[in-house]
Backbone as a ProteinNet text record, in pm:
[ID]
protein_1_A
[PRIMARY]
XXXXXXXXXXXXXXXXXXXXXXXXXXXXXXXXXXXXXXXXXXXXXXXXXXXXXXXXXXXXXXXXXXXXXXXXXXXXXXXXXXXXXXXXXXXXXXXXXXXXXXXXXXXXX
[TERTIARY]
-2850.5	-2789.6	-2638.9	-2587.8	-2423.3	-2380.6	-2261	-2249.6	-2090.7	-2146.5	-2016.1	-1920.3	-1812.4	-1707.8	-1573.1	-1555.9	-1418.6	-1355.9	-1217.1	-1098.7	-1112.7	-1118.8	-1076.2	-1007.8	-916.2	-795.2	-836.6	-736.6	-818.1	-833.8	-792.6	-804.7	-963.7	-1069.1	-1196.3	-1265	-1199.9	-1284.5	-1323.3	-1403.5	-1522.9	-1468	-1411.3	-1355.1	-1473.2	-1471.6	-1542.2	-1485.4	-1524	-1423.7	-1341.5	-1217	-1115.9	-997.3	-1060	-1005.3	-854.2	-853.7	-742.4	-640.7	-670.1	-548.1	-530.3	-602.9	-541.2	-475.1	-508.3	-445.7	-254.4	-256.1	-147.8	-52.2	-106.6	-79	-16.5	-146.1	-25.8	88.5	75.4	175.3	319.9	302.2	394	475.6	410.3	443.1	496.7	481.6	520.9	650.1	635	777.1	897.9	860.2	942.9	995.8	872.8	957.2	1025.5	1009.1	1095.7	1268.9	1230	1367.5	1430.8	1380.8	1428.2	1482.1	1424.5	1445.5	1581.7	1580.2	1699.2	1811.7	1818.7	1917	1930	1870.2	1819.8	1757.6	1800.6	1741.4	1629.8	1823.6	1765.8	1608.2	1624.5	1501.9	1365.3	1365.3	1310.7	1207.9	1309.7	1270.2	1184.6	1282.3	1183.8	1023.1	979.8	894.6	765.2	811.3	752.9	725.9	794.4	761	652.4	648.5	618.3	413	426.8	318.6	233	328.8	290.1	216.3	262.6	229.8	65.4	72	-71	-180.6	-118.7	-161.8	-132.4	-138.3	-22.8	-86.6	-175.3	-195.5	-160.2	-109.7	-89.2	14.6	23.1	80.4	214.4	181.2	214.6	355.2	325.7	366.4	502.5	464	535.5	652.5	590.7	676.2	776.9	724.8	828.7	967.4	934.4	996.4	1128.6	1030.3	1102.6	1236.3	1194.1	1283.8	1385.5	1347.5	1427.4	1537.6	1485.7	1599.2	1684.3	1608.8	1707.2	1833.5	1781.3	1895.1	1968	1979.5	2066.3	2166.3	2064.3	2180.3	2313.8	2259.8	2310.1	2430.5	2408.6	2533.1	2623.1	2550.9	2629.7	2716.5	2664.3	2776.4	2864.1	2835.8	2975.8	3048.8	3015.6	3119.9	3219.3	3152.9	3181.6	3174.4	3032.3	2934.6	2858.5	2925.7	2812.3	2740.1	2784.9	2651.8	2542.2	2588.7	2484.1	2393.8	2422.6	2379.9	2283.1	2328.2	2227.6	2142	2143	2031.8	1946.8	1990.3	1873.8	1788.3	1862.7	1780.3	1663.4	1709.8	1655.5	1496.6	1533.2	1446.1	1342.8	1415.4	1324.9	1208.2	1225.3	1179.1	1062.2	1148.8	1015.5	896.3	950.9	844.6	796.2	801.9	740.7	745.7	725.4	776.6	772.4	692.3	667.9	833.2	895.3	1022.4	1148.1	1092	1169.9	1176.8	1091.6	1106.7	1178	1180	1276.9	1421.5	1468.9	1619.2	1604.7	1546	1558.4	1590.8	1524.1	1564.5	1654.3	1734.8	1847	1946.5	1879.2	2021.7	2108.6	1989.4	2025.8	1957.1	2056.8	1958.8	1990.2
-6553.5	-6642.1	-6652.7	-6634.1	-6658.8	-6817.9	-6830.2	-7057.5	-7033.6	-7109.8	-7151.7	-7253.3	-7262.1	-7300.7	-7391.3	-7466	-7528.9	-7614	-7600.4	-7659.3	-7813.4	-7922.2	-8078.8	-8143.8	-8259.3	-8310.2	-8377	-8388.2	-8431.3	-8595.7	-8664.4	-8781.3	-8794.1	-8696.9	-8699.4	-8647.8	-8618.4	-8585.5	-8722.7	-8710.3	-8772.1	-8741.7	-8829.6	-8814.1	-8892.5	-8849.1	-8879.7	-9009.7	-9091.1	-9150.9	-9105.9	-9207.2	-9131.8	-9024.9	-8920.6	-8818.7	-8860.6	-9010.1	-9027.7	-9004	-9101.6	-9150.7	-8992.5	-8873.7	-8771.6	-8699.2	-8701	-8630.8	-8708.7	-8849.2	-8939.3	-8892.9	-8869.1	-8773.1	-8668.4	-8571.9	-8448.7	-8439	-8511.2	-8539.5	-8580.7	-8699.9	-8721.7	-8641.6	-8533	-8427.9	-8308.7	-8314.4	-8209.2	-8227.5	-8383.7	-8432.5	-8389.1	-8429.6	-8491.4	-8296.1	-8225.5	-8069.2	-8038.4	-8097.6	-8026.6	-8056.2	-8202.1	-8262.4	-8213.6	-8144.8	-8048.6	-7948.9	-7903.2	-7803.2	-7802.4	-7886.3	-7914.2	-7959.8	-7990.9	-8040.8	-8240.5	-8263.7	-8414.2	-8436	-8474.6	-8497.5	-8604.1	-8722.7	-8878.5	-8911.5	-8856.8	-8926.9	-8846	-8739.7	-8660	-8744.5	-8795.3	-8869.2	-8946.6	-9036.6	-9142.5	-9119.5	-9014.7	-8984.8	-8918.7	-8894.2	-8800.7	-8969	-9015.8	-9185.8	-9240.8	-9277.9	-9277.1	-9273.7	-9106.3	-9029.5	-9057.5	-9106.9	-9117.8	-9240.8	-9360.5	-9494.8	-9448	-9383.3	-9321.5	-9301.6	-9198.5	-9150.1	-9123	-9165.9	-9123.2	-9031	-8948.6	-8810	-8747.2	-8717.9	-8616	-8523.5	-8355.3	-8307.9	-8270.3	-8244.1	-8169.1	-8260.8	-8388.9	-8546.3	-8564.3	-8495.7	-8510.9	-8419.2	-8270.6	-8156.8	-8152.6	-8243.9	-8251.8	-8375.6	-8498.2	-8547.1	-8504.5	-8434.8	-8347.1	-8250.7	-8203.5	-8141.4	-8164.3	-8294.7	-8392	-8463.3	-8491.4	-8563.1	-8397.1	-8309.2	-8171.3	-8144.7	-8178.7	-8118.2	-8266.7	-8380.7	-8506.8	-8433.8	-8422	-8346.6	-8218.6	-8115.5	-8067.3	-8128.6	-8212.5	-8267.7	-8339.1	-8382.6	-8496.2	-8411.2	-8279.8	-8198.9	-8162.9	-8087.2	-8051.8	-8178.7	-8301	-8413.3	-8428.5	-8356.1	-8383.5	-8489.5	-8564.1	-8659.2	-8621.2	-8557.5	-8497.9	-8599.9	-8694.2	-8777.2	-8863.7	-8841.5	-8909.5	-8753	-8657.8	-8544.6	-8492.6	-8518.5	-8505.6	-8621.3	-8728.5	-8811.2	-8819.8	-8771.7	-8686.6	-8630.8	-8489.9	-8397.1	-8421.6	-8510.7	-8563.9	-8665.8	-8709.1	-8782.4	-8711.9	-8581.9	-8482.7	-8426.4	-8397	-8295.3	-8445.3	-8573.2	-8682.3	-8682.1	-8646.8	-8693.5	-8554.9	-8415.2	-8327.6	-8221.6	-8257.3	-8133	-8029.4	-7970	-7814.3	-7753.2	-7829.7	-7778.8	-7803.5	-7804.7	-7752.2	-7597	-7563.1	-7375.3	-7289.6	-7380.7	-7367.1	-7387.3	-7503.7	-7527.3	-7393.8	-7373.5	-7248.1	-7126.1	-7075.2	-7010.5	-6979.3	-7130.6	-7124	-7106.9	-7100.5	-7130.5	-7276.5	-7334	-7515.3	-7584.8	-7669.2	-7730.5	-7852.3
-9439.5	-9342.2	-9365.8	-9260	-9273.6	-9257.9	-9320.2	-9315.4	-9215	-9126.6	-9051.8	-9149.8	-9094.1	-9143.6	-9030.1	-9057.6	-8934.8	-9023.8	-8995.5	-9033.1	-8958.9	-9101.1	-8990.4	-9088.6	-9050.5	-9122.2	-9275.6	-9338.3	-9453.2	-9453.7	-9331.4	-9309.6	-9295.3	-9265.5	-9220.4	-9340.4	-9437.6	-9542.9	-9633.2	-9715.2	-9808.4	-9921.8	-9994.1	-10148.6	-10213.1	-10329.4	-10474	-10518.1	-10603.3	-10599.5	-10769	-10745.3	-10825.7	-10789.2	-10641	-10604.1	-10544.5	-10480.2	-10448.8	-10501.3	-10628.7	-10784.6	-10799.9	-10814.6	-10865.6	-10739.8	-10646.8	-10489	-10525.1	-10525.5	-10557.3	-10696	-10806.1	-10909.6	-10907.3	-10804.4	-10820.7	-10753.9	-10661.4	-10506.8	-10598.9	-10685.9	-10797	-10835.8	-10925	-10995.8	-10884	-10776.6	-10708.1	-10650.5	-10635.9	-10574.4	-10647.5	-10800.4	-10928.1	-10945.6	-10947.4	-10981.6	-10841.3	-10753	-10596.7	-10642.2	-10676.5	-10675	-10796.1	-10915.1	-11010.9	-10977.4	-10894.3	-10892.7	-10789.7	-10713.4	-10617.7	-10699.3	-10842.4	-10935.4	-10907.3	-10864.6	-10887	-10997.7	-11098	-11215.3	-11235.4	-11224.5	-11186.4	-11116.3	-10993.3	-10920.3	-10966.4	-10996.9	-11064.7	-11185.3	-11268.9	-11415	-11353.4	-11252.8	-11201.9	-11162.2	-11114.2	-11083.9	-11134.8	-11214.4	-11416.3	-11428.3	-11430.8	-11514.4	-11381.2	-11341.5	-11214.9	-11232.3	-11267	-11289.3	-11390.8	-11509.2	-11640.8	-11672	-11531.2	-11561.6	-11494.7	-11402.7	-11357.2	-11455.1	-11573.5	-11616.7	-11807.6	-11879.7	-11952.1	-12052.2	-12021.3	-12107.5	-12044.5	-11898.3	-11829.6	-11906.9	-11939.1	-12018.1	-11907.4	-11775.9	-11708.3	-11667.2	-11658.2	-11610.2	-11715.7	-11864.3	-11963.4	-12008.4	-11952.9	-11931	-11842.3	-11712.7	-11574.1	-11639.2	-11744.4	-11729.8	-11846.4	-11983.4	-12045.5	-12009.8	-11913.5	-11872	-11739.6	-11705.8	-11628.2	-11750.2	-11877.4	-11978.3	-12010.9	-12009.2	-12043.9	-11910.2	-11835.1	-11674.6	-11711.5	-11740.2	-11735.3	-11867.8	-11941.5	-12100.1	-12049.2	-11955.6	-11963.1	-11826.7	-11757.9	-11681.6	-11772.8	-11883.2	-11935.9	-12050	-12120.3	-12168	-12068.9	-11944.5	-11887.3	-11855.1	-11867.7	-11871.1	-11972.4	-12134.4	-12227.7	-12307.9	-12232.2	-12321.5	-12402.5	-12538.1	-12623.6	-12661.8	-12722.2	-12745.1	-12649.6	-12602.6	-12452.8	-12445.5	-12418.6	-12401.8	-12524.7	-12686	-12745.7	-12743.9	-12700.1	-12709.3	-12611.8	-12487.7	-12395.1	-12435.1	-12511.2	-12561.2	-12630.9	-12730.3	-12796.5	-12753.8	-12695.6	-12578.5	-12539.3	-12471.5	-12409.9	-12530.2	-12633.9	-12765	-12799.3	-12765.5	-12766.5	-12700.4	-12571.8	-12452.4	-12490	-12514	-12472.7	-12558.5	-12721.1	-12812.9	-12805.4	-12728.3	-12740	-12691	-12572.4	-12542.6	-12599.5	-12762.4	-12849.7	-12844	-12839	-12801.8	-12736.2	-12588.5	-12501.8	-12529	-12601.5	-12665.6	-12729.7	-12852.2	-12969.9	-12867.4	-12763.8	-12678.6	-12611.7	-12578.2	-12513.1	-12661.8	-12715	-12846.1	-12902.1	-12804	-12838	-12966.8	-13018.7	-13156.1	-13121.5
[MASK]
+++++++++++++++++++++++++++++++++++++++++++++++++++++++++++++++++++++++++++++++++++++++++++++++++++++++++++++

């Protein structure tokens, strides 16, 4: 037997429950890397935080905001706020150690 199939809005769909909070989640996280990626740091962070109050094992939630305190560091060196700039960093290697790897990479300590 073959199964039909039709496209209908997701306003008409049947969530589980829970499915919302994570639909709301990723929506978070998608925002927070758009606006990264657009060089919005700021609102960015906000939104990693945002995510985190959601959730706060989220790794992904922790990586986005990680590297939201890394893009503020690196505005705040070309200001020539080194110390504001290493305590970003610093911040960042908090929220999200693994991207210590990434500094070592860039040649950042």
């Amino acid at each position: 037997p073959t199964l039909a199939f039709r496209q209908v809005p997701l306003s008409q769909v049947v969530m589980a429950k829970g499915e919302e909070a994570g639909l709301k989640l990723g929506s978070l996280k998608r925002r927070g890397f758009l606006l990264l990626a657009q060089g919005q740091a700021e609102p960015a962070l906000q939104l990693f935080e945002q995510a985190l109050t959601e959730d706060r094992r989220d790794q992904e939630a922790f990586l986005g905001k990680a590297r939201a305190l890394l893009a503020m560091a690196e505005e705040e060196h070309a200001k020539g706020r080194l110390q504001a700039a290493e305590r970003l960093r610093s911040a960042a290697v908090l929220a999200y150690p693994r991207i210590q790897e990434e500094l070592d990479l860039r040649g950042e300590q």
